[in-house]
N, C-alpha and C positions, 0 to 999 in steps of 0.2 A: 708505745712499744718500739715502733720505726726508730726512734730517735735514740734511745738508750742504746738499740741495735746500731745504730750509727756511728755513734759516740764508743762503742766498744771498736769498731774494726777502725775506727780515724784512729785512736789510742796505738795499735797495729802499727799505721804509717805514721805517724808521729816517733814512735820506735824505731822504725825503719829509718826517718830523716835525718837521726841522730847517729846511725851506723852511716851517713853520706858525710856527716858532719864529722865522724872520727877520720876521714881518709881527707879531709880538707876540702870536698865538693859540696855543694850548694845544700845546702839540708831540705830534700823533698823526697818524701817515701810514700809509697800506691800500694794497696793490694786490691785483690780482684778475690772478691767472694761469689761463690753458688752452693744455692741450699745448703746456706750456714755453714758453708766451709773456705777456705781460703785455696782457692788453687791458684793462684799465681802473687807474688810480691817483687819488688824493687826501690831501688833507691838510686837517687841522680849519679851516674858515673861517668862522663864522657870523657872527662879527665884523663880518670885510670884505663878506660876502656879505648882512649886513642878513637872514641866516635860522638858523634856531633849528636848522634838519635840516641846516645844511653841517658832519655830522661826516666825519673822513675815510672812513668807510667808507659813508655815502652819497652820498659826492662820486666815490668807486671805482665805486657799482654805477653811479651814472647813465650815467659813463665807458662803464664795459662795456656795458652795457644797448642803451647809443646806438651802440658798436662793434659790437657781435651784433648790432642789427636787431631786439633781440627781450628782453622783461622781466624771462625767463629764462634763468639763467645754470648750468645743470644740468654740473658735470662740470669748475668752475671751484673753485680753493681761495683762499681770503682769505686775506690777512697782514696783520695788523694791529700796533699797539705797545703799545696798551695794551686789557685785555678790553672787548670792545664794552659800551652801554648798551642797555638797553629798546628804543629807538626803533629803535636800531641790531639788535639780534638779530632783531627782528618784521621787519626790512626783508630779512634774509640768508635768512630762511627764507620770507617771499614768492617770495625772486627765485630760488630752488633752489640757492641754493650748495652744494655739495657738501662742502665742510669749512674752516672757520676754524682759523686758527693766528693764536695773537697772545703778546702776547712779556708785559708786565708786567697782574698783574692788577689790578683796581679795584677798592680794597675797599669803597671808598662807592656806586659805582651799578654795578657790573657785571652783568651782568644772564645772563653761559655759567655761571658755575662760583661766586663770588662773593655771589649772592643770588640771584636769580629762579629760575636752570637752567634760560633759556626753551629750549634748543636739547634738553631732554631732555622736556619734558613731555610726557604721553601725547594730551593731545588736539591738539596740533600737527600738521599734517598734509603736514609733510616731519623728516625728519631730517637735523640735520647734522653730521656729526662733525667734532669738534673737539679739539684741543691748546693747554695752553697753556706758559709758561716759553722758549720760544724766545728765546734772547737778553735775559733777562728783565733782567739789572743795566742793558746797555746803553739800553736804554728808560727803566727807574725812574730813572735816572744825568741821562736829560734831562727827563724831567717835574720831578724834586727840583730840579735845576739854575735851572728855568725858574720855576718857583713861590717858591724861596729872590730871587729875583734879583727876582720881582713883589715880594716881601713889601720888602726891602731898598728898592726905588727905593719907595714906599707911605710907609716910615718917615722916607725922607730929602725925600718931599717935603712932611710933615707939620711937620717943621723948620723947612723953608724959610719 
């Protein structure tokens, strides 16, 4: 059951990375669900937003944060598309998420399982349980897609 339920709200941010993808920024989309509902979503913007922290899963918590009422988001699980970064895990385990799920992982900055394992280390003072591989082609499929197609217009306008 878990898993189908997974696979429905990644489906969610996989939608989402694809609206990052229409504005030219990196295609990664997060929502934050609690008891079966979606209170908070985002999608990578630092671009448009002129800031360094609009990744999708700081543009979800703000979302949720400002929907709760409250900084704390205890008993909420993340869905992300690609494994969070540094900036991004120190933010999930501020705001108490209770468990990330993210689909493809990062092998240059990811900061769950990848390099850091901030979500495991002992002097952190929540825990969050995490999964990763959800849907994981379908994610890799649009980050490769999006990066092959940056490098491509890079080369043809170097021509020009």
């Amino acid at each position: 059951m878990e898993s189908s339920l997974d696979e429905k709200w990644m489906r969610k941010a996989l939608t989402l990375a694809l609206e990052a993808e229409a504005i030219n920024e990196v295609p990664v989309g997060a929502v934050i669900v609690r008891d079966g509902e979606i209170i908070g979503e985002g999608f990578n913007q630092p671009i448009r937003q002129s800031d360094p922290s609009a990744h999708a899963e700081i543009v979800a918590l703000r979302h949720a944060a400002n929907a709760a009422a409250n900084y704390r988001l205890p008993e909420a699980t993340l869905y992300v598309t690609v494994e969070p970064c540094a900036m991004c895990a120190g933010a999930i385990i501020h705001s108490r998420i209770a468990r990330v799920v993210f689909a493809a992982s990062e092998p240059k900055a990811g900061a769950v399982c990848s390099h850091l394992q901030l979500f495991d280390q002992p002097q952190m003072n929540h825990r969050v349980e995490w999964c990763g591989g959800v849907l994981a082609n379908e994610a890799s499929d649009i980050v490769q897609a999006f990066f092959a197609r940056r490098r491509a217009e890079k080369k043809r306008d170097k021509l020009a």
